[in-house]
mmCIF file of the N, C-alpha and C atoms, coordinates in Angstrom:
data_MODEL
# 
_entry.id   MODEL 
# 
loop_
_atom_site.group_PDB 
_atom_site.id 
_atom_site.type_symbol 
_atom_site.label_atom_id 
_atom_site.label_alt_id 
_atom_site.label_comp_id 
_atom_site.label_asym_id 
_atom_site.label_entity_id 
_atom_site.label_seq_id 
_atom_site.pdbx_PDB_ins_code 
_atom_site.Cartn_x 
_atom_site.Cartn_y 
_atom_site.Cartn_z 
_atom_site.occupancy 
_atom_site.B_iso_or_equiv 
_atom_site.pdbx_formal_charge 
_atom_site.auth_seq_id 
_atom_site.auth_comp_id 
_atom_site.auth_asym_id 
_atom_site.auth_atom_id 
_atom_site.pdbx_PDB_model_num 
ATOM 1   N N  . UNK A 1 1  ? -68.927 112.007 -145.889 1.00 0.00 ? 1  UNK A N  1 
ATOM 2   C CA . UNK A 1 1  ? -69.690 112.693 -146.898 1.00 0.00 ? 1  UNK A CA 1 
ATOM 3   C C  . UNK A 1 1  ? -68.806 113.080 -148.077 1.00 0.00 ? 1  UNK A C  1 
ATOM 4   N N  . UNK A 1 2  ? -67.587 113.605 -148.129 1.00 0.00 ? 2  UNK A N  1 
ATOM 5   C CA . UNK A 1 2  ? -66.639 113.931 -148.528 1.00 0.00 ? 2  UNK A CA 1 
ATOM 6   C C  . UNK A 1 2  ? -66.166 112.437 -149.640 1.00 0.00 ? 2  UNK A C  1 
ATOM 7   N N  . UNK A 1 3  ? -66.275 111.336 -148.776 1.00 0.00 ? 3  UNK A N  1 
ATOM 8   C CA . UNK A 1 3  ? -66.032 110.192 -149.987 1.00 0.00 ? 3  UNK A CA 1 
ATOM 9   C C  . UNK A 1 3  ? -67.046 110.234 -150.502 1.00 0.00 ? 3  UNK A C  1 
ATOM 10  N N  . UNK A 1 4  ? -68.151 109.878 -150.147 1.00 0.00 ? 4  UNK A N  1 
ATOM 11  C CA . UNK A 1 4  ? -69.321 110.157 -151.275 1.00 0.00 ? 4  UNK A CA 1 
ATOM 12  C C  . UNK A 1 4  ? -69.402 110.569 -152.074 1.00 0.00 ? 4  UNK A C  1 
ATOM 13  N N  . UNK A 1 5  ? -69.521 112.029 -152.047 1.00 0.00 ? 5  UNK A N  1 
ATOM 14  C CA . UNK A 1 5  ? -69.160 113.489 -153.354 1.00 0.00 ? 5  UNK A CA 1 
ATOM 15  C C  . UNK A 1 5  ? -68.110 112.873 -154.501 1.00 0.00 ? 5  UNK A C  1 
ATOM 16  N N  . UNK A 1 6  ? -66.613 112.415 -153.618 1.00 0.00 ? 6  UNK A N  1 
ATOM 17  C CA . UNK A 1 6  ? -65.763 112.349 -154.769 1.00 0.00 ? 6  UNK A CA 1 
ATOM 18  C C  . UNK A 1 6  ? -65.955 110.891 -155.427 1.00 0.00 ? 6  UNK A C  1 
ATOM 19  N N  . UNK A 1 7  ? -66.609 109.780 -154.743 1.00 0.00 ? 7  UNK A N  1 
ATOM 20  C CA . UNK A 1 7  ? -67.224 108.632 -156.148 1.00 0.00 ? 7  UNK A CA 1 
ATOM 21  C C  . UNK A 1 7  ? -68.354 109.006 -156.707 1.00 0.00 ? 7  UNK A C  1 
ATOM 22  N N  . UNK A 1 8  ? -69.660 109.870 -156.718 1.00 0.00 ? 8  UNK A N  1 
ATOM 23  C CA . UNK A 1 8  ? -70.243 110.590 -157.074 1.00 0.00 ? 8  UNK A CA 1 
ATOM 24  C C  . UNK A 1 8  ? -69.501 110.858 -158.482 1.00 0.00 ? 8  UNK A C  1 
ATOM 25  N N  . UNK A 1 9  ? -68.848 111.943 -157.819 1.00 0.00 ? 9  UNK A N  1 
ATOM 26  C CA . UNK A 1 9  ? -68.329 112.518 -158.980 1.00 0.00 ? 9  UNK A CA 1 
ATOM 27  C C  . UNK A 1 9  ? -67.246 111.890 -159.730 1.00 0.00 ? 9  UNK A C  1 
ATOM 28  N N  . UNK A 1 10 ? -66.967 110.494 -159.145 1.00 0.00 ? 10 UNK A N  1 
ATOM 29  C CA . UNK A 1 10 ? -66.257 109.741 -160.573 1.00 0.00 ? 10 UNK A CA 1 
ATOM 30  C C  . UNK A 1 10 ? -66.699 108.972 -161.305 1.00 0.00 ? 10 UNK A C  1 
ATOM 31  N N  . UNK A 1 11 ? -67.910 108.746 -160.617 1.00 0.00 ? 11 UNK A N  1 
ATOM 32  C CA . UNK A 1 11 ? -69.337 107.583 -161.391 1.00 0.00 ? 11 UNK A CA 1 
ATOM 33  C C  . UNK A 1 11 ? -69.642 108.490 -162.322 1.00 0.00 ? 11 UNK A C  1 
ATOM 34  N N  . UNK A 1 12 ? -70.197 110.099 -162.004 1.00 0.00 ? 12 UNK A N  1 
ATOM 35  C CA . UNK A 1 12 ? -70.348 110.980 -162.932 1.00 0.00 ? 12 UNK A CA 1 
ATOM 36  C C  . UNK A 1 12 ? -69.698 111.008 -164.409 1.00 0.00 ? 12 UNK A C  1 
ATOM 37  N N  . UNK A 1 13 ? -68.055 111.246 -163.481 1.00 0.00 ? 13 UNK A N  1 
ATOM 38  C CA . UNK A 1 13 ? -67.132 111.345 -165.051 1.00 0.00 ? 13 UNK A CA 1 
ATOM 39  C C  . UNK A 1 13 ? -67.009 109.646 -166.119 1.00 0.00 ? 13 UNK A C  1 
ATOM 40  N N  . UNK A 1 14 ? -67.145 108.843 -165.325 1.00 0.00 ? 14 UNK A N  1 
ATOM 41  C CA . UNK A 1 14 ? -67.213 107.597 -166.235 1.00 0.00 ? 14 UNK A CA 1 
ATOM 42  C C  . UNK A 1 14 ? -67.945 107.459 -166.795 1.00 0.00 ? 14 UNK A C  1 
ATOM 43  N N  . UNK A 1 15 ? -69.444 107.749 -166.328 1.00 0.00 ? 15 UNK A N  1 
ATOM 44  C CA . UNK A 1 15 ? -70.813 107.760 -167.376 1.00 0.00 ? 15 UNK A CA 1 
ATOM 45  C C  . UNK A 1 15 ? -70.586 108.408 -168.259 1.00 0.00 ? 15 UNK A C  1 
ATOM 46  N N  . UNK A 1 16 ? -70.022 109.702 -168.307 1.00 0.00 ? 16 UNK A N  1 
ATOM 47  C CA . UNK A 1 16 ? -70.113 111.098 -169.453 1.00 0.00 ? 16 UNK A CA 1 
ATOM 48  C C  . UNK A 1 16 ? -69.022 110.216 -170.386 1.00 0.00 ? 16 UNK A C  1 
ATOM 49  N N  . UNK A 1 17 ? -67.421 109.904 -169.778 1.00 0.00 ? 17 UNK A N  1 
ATOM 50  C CA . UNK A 1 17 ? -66.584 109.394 -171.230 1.00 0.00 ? 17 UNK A CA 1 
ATOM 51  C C  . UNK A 1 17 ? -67.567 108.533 -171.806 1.00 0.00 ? 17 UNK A C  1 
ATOM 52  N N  . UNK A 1 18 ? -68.184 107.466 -170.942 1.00 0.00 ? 18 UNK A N  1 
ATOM 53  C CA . UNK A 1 18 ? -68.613 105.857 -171.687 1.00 0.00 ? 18 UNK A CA 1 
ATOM 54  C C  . UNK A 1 18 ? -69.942 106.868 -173.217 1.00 0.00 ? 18 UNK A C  1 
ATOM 55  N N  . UNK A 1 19 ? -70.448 107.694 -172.153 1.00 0.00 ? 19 UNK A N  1 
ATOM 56  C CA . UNK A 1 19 ? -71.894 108.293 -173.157 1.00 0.00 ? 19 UNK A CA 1 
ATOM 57  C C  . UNK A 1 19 ? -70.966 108.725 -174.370 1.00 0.00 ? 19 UNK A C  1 
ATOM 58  N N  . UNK A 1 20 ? -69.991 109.739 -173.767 1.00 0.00 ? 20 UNK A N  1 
ATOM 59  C CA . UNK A 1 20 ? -69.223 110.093 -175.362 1.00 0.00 ? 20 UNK A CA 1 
ATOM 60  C C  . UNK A 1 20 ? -68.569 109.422 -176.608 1.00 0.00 ? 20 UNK A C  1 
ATOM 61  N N  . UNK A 1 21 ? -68.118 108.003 -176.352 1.00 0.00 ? 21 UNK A N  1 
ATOM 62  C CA . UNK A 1 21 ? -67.430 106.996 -176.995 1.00 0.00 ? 21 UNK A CA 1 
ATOM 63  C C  . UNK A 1 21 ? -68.811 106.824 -177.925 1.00 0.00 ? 21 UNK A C  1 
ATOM 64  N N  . UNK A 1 22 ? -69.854 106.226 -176.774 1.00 0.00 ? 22 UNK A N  1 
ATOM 65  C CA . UNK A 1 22 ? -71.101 105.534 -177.284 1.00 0.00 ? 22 UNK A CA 1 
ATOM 66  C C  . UNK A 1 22 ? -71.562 106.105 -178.470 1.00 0.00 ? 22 UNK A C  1 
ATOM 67  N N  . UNK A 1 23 ? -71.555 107.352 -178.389 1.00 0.00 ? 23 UNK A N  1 
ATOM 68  C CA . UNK A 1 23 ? -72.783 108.307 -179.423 1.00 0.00 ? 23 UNK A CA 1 
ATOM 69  C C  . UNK A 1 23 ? -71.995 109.308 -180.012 1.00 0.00 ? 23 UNK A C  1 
ATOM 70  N N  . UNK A 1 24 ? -70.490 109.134 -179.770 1.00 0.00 ? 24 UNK A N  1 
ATOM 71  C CA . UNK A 1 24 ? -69.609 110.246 -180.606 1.00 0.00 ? 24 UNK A CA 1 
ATOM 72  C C  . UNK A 1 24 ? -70.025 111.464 -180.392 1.00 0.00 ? 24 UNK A C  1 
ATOM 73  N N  . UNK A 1 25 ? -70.107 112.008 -179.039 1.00 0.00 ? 25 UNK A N  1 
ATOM 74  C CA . UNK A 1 25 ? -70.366 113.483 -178.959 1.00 0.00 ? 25 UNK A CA 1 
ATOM 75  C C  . UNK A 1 25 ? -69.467 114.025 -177.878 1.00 0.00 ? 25 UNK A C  1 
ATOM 76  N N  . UNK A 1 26 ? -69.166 115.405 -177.532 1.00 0.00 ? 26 UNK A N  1 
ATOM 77  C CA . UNK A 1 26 ? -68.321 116.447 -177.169 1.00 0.00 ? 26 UNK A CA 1 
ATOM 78  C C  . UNK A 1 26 ? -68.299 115.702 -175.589 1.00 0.00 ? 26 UNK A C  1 
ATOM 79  N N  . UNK A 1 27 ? -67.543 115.946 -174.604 1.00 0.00 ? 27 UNK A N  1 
ATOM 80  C CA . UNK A 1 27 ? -68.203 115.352 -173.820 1.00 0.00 ? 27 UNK A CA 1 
ATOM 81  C C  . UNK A 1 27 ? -68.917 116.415 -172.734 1.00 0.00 ? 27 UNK A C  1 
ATOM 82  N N  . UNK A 1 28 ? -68.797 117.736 -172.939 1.00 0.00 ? 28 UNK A N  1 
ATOM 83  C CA . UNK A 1 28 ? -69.958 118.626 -172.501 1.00 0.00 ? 28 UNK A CA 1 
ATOM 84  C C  . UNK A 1 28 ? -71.031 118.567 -172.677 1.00 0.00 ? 28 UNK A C  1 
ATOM 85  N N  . UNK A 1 29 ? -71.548 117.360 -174.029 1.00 0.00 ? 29 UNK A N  1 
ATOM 86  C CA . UNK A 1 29 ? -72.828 117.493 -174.161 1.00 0.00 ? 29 UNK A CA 1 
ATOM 87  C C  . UNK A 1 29 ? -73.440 116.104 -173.657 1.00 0.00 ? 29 UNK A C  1 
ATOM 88  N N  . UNK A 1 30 ? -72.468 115.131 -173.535 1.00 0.00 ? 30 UNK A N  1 
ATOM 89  C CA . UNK A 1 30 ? -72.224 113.634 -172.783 1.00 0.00 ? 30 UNK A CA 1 
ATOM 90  C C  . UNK A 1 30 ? -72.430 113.880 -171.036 1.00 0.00 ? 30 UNK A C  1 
ATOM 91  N N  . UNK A 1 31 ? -71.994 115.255 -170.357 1.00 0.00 ? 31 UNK A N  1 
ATOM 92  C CA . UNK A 1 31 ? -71.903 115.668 -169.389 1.00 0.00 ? 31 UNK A CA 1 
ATOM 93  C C  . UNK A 1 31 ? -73.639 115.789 -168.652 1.00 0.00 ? 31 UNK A C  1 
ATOM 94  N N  . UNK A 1 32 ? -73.603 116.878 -169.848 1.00 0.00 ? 32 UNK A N  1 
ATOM 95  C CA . UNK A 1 32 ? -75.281 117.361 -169.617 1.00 0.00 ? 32 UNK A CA 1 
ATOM 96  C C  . UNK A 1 32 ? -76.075 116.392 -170.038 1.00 0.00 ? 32 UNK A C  1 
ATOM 97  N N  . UNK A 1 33 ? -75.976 115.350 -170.812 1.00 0.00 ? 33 UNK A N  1 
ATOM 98  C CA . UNK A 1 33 ? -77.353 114.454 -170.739 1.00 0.00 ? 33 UNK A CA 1 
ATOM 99  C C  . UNK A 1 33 ? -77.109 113.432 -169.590 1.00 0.00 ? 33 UNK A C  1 
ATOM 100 N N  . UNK A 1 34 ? -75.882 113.375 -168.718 1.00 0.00 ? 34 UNK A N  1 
ATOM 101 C CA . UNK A 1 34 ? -76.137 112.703 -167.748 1.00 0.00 ? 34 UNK A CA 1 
ATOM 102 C C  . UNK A 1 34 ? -76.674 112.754 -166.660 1.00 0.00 ? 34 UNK A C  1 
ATOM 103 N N  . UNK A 1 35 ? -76.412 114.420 -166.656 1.00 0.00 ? 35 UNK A N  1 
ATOM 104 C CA . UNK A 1 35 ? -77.110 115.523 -165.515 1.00 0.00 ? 35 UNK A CA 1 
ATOM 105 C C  . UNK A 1 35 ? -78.805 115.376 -165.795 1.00 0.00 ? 35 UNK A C  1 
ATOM 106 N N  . UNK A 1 36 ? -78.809 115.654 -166.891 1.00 0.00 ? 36 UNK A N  1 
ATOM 107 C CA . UNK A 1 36 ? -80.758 115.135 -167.423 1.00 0.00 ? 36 UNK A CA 1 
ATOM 108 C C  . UNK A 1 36 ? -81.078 114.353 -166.646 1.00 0.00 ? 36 UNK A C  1 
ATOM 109 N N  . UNK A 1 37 ? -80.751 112.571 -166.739 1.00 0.00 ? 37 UNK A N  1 
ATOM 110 C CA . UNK A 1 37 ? -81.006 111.590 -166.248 1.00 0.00 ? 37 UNK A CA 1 
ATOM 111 C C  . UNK A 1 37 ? -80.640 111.402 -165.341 1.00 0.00 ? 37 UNK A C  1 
ATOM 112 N N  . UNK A 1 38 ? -79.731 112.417 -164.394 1.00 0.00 ? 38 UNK A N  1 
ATOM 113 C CA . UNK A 1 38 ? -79.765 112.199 -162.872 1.00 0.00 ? 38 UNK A CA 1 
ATOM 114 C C  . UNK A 1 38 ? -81.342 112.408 -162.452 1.00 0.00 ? 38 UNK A C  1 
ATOM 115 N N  . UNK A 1 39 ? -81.384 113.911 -162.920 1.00 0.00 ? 39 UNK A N  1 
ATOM 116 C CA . UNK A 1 39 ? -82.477 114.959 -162.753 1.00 0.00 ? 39 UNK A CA 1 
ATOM 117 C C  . UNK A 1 39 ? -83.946 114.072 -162.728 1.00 0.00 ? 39 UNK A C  1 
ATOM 118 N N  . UNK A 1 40 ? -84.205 113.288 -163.911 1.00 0.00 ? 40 UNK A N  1 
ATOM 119 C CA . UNK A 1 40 ? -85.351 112.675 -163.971 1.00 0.00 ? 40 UNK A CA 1 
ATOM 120 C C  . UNK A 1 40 ? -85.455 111.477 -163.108 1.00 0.00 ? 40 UNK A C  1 
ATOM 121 N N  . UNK A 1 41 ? -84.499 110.560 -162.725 1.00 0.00 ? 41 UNK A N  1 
ATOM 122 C CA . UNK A 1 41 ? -84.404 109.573 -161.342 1.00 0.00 ? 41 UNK A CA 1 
ATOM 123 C C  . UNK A 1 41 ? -84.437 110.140 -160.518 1.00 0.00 ? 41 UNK A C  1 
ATOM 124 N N  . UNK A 1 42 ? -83.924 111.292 -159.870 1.00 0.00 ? 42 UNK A N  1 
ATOM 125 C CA . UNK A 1 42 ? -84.133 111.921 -158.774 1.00 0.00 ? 42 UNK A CA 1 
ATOM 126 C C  . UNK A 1 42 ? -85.622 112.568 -158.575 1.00 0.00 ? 42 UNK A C  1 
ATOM 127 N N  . UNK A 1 43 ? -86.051 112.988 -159.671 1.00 0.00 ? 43 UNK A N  1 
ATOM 128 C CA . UNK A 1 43 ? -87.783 113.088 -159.409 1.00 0.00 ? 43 UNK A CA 1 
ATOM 129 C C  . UNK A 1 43 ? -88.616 112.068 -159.480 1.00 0.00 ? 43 UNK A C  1 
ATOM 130 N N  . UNK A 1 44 ? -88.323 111.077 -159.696 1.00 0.00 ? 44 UNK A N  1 
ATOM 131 C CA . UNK A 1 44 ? -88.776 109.825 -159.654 1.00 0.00 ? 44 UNK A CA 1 
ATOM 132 C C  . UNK A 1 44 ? -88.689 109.239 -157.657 1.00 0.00 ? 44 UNK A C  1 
ATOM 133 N N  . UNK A 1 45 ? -87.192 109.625 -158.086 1.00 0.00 ? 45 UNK A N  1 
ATOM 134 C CA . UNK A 1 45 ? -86.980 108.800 -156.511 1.00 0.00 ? 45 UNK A CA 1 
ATOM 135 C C  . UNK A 1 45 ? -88.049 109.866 -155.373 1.00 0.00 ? 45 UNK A C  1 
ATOM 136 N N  . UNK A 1 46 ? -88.260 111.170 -155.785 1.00 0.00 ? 46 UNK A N  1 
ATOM 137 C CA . UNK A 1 46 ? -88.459 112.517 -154.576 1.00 0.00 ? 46 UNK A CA 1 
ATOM 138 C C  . UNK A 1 46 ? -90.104 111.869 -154.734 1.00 0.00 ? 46 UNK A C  1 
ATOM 139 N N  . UNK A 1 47 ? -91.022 111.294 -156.659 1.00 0.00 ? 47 UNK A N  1 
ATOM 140 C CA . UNK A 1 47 ? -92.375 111.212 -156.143 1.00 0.00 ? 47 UNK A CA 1 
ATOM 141 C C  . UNK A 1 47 ? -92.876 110.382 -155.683 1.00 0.00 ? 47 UNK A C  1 
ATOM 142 N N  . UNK A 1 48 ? -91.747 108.740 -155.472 1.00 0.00 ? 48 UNK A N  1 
ATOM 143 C CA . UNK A 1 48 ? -92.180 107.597 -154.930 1.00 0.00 ? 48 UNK A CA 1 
ATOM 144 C C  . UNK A 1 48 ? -91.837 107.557 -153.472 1.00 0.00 ? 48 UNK A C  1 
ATOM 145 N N  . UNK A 1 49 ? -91.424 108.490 -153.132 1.00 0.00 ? 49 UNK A N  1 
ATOM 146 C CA . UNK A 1 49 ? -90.984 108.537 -151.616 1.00 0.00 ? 49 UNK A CA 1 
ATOM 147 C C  . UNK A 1 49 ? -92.182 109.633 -151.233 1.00 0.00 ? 49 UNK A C  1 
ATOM 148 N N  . UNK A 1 50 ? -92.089 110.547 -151.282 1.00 0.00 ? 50 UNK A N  1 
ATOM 149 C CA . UNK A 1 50 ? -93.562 111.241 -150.878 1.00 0.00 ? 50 UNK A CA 1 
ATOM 150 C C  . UNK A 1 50 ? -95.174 111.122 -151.462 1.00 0.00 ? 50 UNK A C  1 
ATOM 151 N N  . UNK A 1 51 ? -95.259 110.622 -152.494 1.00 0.00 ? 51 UNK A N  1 
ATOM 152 C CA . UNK A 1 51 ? -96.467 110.173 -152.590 1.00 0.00 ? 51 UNK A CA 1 
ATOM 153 C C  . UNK A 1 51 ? -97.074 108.814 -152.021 1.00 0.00 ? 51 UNK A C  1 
ATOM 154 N N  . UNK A 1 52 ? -96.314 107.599 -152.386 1.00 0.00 ? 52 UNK A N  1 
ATOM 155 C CA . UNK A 1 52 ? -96.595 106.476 -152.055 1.00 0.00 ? 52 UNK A CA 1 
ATOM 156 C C  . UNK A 1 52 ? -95.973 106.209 -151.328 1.00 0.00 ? 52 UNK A C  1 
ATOM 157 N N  . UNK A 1 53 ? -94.313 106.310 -150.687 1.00 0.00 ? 53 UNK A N  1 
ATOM 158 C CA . UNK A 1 53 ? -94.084 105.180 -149.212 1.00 0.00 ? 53 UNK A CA 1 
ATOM 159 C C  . UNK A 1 53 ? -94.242 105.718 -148.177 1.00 0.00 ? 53 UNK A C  1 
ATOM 160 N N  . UNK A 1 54 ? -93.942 107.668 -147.777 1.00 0.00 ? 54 UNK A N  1 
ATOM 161 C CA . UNK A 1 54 ? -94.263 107.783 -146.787 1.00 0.00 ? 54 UNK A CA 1 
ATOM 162 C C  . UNK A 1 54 ? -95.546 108.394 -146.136 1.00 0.00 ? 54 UNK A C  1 
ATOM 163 N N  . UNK A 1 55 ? -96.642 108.596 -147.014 1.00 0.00 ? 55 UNK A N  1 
ATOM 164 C CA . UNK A 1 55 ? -97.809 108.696 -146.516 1.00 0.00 ? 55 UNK A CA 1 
ATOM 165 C C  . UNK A 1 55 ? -98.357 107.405 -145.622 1.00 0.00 ? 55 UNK A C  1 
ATOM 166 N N  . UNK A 1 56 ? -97.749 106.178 -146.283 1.00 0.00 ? 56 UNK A N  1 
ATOM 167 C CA . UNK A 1 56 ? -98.131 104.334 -145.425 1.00 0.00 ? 56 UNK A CA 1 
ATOM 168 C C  . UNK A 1 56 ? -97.489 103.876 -144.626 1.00 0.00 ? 56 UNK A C  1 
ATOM 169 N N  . UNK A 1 57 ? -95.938 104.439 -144.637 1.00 0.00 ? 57 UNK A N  1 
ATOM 170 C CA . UNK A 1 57 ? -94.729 104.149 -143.558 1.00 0.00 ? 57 UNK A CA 1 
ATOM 171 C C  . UNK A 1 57 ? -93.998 104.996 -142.536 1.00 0.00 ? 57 UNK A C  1 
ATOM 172 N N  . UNK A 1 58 ? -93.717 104.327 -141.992 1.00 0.00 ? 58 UNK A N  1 
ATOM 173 C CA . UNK A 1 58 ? -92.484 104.694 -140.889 1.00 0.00 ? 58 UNK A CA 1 
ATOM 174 C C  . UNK A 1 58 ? -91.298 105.887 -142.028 1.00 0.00 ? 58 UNK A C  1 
ATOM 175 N N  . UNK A 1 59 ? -90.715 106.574 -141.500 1.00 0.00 ? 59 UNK A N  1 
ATOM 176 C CA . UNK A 1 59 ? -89.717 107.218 -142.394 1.00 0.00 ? 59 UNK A CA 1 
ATOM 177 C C  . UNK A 1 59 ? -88.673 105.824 -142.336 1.00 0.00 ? 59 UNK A C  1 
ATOM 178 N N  . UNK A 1 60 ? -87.870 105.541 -141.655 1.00 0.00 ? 60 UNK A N  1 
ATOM 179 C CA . UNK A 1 60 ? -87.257 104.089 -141.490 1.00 0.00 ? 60 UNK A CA 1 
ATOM 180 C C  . UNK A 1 60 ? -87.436 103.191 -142.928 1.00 0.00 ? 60 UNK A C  1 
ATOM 181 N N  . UNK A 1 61 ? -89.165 102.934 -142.800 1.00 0.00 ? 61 UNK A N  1 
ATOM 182 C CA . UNK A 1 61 ? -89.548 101.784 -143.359 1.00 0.00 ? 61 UNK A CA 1 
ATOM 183 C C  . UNK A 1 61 ? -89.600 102.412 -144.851 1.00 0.00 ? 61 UNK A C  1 
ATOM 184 N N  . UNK A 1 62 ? -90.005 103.300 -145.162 1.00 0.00 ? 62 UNK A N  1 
ATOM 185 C CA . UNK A 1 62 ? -89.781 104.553 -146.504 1.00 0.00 ? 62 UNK A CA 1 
ATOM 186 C C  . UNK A 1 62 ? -89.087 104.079 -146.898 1.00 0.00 ? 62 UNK A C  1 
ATOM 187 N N  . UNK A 1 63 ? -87.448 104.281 -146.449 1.00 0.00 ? 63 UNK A N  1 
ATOM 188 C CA . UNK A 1 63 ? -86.276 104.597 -146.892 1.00 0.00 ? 63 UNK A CA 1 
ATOM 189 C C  . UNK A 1 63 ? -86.132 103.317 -147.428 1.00 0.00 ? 63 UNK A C  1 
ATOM 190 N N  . UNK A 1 64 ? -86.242 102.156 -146.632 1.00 0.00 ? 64 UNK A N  1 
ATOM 191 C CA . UNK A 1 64 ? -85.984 100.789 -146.651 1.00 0.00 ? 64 UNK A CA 1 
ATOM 192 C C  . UNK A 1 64 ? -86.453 100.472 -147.933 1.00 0.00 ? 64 UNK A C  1 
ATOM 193 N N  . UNK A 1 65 ? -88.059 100.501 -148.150 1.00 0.00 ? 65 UNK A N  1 
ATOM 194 C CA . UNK A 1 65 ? -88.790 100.106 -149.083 1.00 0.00 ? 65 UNK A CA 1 
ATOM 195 C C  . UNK A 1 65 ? -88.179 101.234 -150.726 1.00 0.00 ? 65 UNK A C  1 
ATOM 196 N N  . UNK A 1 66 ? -87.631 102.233 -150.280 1.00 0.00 ? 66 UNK A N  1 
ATOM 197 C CA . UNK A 1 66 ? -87.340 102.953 -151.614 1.00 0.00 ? 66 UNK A CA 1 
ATOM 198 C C  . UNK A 1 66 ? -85.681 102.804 -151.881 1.00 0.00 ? 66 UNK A C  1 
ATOM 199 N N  . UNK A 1 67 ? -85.116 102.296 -150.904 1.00 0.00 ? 67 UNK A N  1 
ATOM 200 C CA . UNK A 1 67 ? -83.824 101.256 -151.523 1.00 0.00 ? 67 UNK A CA 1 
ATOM 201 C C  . UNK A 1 67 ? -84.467 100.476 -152.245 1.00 0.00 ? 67 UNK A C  1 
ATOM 202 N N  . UNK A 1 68 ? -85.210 99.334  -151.625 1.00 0.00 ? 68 UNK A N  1 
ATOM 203 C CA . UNK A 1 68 ? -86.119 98.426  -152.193 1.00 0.00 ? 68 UNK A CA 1 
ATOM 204 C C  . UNK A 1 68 ? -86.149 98.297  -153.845 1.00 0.00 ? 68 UNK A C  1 
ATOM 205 N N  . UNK A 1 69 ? -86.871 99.705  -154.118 1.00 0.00 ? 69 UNK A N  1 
ATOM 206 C CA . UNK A 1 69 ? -87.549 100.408 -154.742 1.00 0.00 ? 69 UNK A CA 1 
ATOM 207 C C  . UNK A 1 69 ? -86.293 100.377 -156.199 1.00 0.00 ? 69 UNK A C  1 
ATOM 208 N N  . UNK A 1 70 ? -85.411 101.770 -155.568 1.00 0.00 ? 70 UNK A N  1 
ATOM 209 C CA . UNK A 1 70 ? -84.261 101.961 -156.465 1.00 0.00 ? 70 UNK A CA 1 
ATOM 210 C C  . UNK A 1 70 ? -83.569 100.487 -157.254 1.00 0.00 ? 70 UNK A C  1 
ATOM 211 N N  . UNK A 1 71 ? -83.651 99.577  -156.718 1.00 0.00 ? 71 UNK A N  1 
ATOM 212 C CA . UNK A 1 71 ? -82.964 98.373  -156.757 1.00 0.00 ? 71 UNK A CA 1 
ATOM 213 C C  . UNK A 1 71 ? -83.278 97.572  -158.096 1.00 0.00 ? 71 UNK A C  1 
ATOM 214 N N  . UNK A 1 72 ? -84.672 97.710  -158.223 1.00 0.00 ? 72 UNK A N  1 
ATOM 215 C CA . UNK A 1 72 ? -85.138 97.213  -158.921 1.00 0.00 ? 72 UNK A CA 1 
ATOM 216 C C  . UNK A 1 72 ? -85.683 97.578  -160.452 1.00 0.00 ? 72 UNK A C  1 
ATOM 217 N N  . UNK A 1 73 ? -85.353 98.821  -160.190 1.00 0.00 ? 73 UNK A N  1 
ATOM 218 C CA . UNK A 1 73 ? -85.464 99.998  -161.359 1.00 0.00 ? 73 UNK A CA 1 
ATOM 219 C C  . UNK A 1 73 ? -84.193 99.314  -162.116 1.00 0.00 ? 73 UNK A C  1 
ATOM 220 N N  . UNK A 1 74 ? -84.976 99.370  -163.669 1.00 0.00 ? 74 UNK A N  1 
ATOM 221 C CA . UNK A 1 74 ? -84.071 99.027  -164.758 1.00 0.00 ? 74 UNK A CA 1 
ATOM 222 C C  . UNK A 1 74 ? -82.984 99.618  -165.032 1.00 0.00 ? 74 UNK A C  1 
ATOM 223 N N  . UNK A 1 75 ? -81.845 98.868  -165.349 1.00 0.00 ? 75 UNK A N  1 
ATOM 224 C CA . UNK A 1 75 ? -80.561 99.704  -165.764 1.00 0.00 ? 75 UNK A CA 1 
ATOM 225 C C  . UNK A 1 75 ? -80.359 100.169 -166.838 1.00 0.00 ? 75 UNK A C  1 
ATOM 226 N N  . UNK A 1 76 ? -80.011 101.211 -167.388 1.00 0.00 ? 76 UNK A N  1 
ATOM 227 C CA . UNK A 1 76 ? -79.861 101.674 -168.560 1.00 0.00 ? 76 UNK A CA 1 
ATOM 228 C C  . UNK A 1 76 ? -78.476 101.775 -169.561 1.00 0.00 ? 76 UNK A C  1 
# 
């Protein structure tokens, strides 16, 4: 879990420099709009998993289908 957190949090810090180069801003404010767009995929990911896969699936088959899911979601 512990590796997780810390590439987490270096995927984090690479997005924020790349956002700051991109758009010439502080990178506290490069920081927080990445945190935004965690925020809004993660409610994305929380309403396609409880509205639509696991009311029809297995929790198993959920998860499966919302990898699935994530996968195919456009990159930004």
């Amino acid at each position: 879990m512990l590796e997780g957190l810390t590439k987490f949090s270096q995927g984090l810090y690479e997005q924020a420099l790349k956002r700051q180069k991109k758009n010439n801003i502080p990178i506290e404010r490069a920081f927080e709009i990445e945190v935004e767009e965690m925020n809004i995929f993660l409610a994305k990911l929380d309403e396609k998993y409880y509205s639509d896969l696991r009311p029809k699936h297995t929790v198993a088959e959920a998860m499966d289908k919302l990898v699935e899911w994530t996968a195919s979601q456009p990159k930004g």
